[in-house]
N, C-alpha and C positions, 0 to 999 in steps of 0.2 A: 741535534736529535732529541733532547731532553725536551726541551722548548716547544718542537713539533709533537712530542708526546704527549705534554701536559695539557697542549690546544687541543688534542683530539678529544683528551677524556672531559675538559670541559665542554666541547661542543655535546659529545656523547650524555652526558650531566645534565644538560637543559633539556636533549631530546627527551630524555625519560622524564625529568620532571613537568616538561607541556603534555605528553603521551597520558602522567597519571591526573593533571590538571582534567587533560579533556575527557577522560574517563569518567572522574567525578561528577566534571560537567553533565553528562549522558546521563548518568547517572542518576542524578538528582532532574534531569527533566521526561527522561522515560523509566517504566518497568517493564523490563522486555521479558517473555513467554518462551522458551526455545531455541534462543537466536542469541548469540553475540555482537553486540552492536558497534558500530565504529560510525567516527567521522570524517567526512570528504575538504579537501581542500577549498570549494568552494559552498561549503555549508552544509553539504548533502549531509544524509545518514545512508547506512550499509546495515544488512542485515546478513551475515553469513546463510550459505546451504546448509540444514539441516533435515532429518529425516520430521517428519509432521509439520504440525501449521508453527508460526511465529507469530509474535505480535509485540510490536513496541508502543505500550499506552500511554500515554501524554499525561504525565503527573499534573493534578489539579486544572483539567479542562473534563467540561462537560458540555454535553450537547442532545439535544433530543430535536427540532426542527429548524432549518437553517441550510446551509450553505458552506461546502468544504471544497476548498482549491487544493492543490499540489500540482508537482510536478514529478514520472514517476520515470525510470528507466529500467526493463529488462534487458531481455537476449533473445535472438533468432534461432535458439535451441529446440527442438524438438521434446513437449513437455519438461521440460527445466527451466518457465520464466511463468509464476505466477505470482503476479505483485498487485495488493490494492489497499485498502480500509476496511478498519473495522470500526463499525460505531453500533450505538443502544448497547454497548455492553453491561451485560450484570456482572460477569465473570470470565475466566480465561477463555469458557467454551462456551456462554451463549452471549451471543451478538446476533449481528446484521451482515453482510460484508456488500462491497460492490469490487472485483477484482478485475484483473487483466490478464490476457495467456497471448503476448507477446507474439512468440513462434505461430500465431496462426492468425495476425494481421495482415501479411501479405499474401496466404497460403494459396496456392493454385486448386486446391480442392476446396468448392463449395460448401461441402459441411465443414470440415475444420475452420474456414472465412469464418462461418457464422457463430465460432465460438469465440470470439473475440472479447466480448465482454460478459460479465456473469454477475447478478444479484443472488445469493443464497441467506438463509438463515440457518445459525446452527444453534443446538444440535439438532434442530429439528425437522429442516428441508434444505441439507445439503445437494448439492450438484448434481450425486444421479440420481438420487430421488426426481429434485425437477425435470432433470434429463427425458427419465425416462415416462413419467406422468405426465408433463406438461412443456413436449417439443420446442423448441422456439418460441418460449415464452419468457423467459427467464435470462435469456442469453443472444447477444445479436452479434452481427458485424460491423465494425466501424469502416463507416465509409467520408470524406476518403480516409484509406487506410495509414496510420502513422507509419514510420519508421520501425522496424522491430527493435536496432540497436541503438536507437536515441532516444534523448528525454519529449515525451509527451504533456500536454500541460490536462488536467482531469477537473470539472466541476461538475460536482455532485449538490442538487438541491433535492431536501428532506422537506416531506409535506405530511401530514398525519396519513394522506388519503393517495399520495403518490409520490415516487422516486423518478427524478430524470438524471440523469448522465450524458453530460457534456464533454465532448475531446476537441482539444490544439481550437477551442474556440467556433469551432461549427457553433453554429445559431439551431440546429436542428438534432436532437439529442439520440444522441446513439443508443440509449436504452431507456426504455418508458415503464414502468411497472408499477404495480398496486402492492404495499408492503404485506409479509406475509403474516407477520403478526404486529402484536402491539411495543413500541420501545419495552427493551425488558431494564433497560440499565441508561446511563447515560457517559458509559466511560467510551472513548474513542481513543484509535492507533494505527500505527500502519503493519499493514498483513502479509505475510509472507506465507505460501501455500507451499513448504517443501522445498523450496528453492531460496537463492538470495535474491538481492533486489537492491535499491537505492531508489531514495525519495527527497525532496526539499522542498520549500518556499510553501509549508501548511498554513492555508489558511481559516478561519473556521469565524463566520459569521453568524448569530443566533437568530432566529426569526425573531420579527418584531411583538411584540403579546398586546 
C-alpha cells in the first residue's frame, strides 16, 4: 500500500510539473486578451468561453501582407462557435478579423448559410454595422459547406488592395473583399468572439517585397 502510494504522488508530481512546464510554454509564446489558454494533446491551443472577444497574439510575429494557414474547430451550437484571426493589429481593440460562425455552415435557412464567414474591422466596422449597411458584402456562405463539429483547414491571403479566404482547400475563395482600412498594427492571433474555440498548425508566410 505504501509503495502504491508513493507511485501515485510521483505520477501526480510530473503531472503538475508538465501542466506548469506547458503553461510557461503558452506563455511565453502567446499574450492572450480575455481567455485562458490551454494546450491540446495533438498541438492544438484552446481558448475557454468567455463573455467578450478573446485573442491570443503571437509573441514576436508580425505581419502586414501575406498568407495565413490554420486549422480551426468549433461547434454546431446555435450562436456559441465564433472562431478566427486577428491580424494588422495596433492594440487589444483595433485590428482586422476574418472569423467563422460554425453553427451556420450547414444551416437550412438561407440567411443564416450566408453568414458563414465574416471579415470585420474593429473598432470601427464591426459586424452590424456591415450588417446592416453593406448586406452580403462582408460575409458569405462556404460552399461546400465544412463540418460544423470538425477541424476545417482556412487560408487567408493579404493583399494591400484585397483579402481572399480560402476553406478545406476549395481553389475558389469563399470570401473576396476590399480591406476597409489601412494595416493599423502588425500584431496577429487567434480570435475568439464570446465563445471557446481550438486552433493548430499556424502558418504565416510574408509577401515577397
Amino acid at each position: 500500500m505504501k509503495r502504491q502510494h508513493l507511485l501515485f504522488l510521483s505520477v501526480m508530481f510530473i503531472a503538475v510539473i508538465n501542466c506548469f512546464g506547458q503553461d510557461a510554454d503558452l506563455q511565453k509564446k502567446y499574450t492572450v486578451v480575455n481567455r485562458v489558454i490551454s494546450a491540446g494533446p495533438d498541438g492544438s491551443i484552446h481558448l475557454n468561453e468567455a463573455n467578450g472577444v478573446g485573442i491570443a497574439w503571437l509573441n514576436g510575429a508580425e505581419f502586414t501582407n501575406g498568407t495565413i494557414e490554420f486549422d480551426a474547430k468549433g461547434k454546431d451550437v446555435l450562436q456559441a462557435s465564433f472562431i478566427g484571426v486577428a491580424f494588422h493589429g495596433l492594440n487589444d481593440t483595433t485590428y482586422e478579423t476574418v472569423y467563422f460562425r460554425p453553427f451556420n455552415f450547414r444551416a437550412t435557412d438561407t440567411l443564416r448559410k450566408a453568414h458563414a464567414v465574416q471579415y470585420m474591422t474593429s473598432p470601427k466596422y464591426e459586424w452590424p454595422k456591415l450588417r446592416a449597411e453593406f448586406p452580403g458584402k462582408y460575409e458569405k456562405p462556404i460552399i461546400p459547406a465544412p463540418d460544423p463539429n470538425a477541424w476545417f483547414h482556412v487560408r487567408i491571403t493579404v493583399e494591400p488592395k484585397i483579402i481572399r479566404v480560402y476553406v478545406n482547400g476549395n481553389t475558389n475563395p469563399a470570401l473576396v473583399v476590399e480591406p476597409l482600412v489601412a494595416p493599423a498594427g502588425k500584431k496577429i492571433g487567434y480570435w475568439a468572439g464570446g465563445t471557446d474555440g481550438d486552433w493548430k498548425n499556424l502558418k504565416i508566410v510574408a509577401a515577397k517585397k
